[in-house]
C-alpha distance (Angstrom), angle and dihedral (degrees) to the residues before:
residue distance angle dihedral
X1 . . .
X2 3.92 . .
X3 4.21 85.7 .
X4 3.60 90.2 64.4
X5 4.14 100.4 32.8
X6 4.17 109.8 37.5
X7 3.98 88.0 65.7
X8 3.88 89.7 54.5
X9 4.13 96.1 38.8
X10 4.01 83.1 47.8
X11 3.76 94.6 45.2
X12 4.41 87.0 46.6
X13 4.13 90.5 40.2
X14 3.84 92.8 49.4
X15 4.16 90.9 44.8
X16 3.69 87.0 50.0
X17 3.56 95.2 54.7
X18 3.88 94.2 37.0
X19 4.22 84.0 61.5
X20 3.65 86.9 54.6
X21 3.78 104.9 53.8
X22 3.42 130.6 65.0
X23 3.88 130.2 -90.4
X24 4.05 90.6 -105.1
X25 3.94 75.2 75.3
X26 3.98 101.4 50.1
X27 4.37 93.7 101.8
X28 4.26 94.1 40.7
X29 3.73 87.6 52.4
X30 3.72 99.9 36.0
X31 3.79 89.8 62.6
X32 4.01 90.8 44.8
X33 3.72 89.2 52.6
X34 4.01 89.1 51.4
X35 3.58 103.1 34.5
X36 3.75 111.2 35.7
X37 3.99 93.6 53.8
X38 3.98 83.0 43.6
X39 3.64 85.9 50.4
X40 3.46 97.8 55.1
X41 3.86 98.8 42.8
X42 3.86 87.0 61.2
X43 3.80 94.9 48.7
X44 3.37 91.2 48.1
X45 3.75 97.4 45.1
X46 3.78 87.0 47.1
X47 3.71 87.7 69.3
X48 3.41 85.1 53.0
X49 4.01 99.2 -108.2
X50 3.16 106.0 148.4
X51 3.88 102.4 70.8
X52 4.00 89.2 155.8
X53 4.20 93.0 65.2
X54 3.94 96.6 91.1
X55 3.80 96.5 176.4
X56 4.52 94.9 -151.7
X57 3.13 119.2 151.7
X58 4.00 127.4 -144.6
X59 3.46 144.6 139.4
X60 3.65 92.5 -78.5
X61 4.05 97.1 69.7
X62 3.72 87.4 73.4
X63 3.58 87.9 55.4
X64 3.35 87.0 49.3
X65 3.79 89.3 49.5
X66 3.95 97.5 46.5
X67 4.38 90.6 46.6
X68 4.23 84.6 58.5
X69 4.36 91.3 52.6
X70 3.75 86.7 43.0
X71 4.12 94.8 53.5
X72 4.10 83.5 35.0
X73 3.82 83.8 63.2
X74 3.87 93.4 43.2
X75 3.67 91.7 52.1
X76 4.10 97.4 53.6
X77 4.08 94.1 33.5
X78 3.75 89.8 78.2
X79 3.61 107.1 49.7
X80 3.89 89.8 48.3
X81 3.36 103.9 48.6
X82 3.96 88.4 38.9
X83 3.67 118.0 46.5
X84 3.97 101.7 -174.9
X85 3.92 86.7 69.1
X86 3.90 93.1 60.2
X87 3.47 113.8 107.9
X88 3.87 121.9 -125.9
X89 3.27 143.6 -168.6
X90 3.88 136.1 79.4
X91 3.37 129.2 -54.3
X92 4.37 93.4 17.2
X93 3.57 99.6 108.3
X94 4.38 117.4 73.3
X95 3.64 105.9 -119.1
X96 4.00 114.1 -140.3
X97 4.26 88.7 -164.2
X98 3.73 88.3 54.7
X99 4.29 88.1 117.6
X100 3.85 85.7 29.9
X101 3.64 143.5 -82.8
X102 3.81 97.8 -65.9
X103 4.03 90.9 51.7
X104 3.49 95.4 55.0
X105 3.71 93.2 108.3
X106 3.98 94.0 54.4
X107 3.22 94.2 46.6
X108 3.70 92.9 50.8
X109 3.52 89.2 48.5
X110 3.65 95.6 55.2
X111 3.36 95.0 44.6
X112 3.92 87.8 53.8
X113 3.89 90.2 49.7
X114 4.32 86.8 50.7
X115 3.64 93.6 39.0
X116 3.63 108.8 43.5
X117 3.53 100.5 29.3
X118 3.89 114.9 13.0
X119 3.27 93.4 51.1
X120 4.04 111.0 43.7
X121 3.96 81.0 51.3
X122 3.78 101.7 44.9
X123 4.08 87.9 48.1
X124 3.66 106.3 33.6
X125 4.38 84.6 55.7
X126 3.78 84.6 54.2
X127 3.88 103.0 36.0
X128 3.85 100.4 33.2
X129 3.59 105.0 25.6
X130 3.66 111.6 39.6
X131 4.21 106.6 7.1
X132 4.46 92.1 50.4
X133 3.99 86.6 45.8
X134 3.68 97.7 32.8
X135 3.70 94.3 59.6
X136 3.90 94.5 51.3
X137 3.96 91.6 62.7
X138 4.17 106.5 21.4
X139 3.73 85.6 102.4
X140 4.20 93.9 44.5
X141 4.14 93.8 48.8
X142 3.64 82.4 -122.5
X143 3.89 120.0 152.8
X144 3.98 101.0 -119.0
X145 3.55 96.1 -138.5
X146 3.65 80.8 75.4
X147 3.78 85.1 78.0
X148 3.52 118.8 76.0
X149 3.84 122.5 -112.8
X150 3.84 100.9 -100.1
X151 3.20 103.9 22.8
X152 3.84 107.8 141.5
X153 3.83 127.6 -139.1
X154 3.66 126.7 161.8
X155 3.84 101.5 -120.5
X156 4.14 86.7 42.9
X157 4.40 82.8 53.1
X158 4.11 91.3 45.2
X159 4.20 99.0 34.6
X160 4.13 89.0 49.2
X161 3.84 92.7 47.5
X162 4.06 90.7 41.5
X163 3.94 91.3 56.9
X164 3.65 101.9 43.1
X165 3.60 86.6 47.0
X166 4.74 88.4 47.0
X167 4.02 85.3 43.3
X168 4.13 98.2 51.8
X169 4.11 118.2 60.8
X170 3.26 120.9 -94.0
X171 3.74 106.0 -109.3
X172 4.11 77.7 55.9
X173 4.04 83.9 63.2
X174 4.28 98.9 91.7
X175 3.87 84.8 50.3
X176 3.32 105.1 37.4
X177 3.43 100.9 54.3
X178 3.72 104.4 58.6
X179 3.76 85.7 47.6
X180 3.59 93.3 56.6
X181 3.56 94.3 55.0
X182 3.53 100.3 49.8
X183 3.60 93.0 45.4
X184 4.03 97.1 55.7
X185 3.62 87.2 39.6
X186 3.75 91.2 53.1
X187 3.72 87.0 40.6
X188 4.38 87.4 57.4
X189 3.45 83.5 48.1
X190 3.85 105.2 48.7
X191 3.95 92.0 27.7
X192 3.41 86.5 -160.1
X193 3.79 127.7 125.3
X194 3.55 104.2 -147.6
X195 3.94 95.6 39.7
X196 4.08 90.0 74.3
X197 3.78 79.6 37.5
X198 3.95 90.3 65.2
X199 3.90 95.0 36.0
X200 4.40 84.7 56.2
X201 3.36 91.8 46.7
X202 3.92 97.3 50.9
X203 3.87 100.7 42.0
X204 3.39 80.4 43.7
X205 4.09 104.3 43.8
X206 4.38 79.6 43.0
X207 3.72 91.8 59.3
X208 3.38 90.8 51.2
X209 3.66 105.8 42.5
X210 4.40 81.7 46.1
X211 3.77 89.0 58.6
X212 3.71 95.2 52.7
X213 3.91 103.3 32.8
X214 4.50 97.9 35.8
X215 4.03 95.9 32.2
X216 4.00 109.4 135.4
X217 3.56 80.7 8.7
X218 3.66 102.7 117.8
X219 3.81 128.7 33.3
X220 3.58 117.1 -86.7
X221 4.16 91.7 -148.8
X222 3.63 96.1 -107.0
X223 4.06 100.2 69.4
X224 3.86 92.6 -89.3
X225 3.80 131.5 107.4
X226 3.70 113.3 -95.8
X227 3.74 108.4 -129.2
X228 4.36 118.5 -153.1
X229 3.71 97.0 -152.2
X230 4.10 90.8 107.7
X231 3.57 90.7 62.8
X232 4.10 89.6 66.3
């Protein structure tokens, strides 16, 4: 259990405290939030862990691949073509210049390396490993890895799709929730760990690589350029 949970609690304690400091803060705690989850994953996988990552590869991982661009492109569409769902506010959007101007390329980089592969690992061993098998056996006192990866159940389906929608913002809600359903239902069909892995770390690597490359690219509806930042 703590293999698949203390990188997600240290990834959610470290964002807590990063919205509490001030912006003098933003590279320290940047490279916290990438490198302490990634730190634990590789300890724990060291100890060999993570039984369920079976690195094969096939055909099927550029499917995999090609499903996460597709959902990356379902998740932007809306809040271009409809302004009303942007979010606003201050402090929403990421901010590449956060260490300055000349940094903006490290930063982006380690944002990339949190975002598009930190991440989809650090929450798809929580979510889709331990939480969708966990809930199938917390009332027997069974160990969950008794439950093979993929196996579907209707509370695993609705408790998986309820959390990623509590753990994203709520402006994130409209989006989110069709791509939590197609991911665990890919996930039941694939039944394979680090095939929802890939399709994370695509939608999630496209969003990214959108908000640098097509900022101020498209019209924000009131004559201005519509930046991407608040996606990441």
């Amino acid at each position: 259990m703590l293999a698949r949970c203390c990188p997600m609690f240290a990834f959610l304690l470290l964002s807590e405290i990063t919205a509490r400091l001030n912006g003098s803060f933003g590279l320290p705690m940047l490279l916290l939030r990438v490198f302490v989850p990634l730190a634990l994953i590789v300890y724990f996988y060291r100890r060999g862990e993570y039984g369920e990552l079976h690195f094969r590869f096939s055909r099927m991982l550029l499917v995999d691949a090609l499903l996460g661009i597709v959902l990356a492109a379902t998740w932007i569409a809306p809040f271009v073509i409809f302004p009303s769902m942007r979010p606003t506010g201050e402090g929403i959007a990421f901010d590449p210049a956060l260490a300055g101007v000349s940094a903006i390329p490290l930063v982006c980089s380690l944002r990339m390396i949190g975002y598009a592969f930190v991440t989809p690992v650090m929450e798809e061993l929580f979510m889709r490993s331990f939480l969708i098998r966990f809930v199938d056996v917390f009332d027997t006192g069974d160990d969950f890895r008794s439950i093979k990866i993929g196996t579907f159940s209707w509370q695993s389906f609705l408790v998986v799709v309820a959390v990623f929608l509590a753990t994203h913002t709520l402006w994130e809600a409209p989006v989110m929730l069709p791509w939590a359903v197609i991911t665990t239902l890919w996930f039941y069909y694939r039944k394979d760990l680090l095939a929802v892995i890939l399709v994370h770390a695509a939608t999630n690597a496209a969003i990214l690589l959108s908000a640098i490359f097509l900022s101020n690219t498209f019209n924000s509806g009131s004559g201005e350029p519509l930046s991407l930042w608040f996606f990441v």
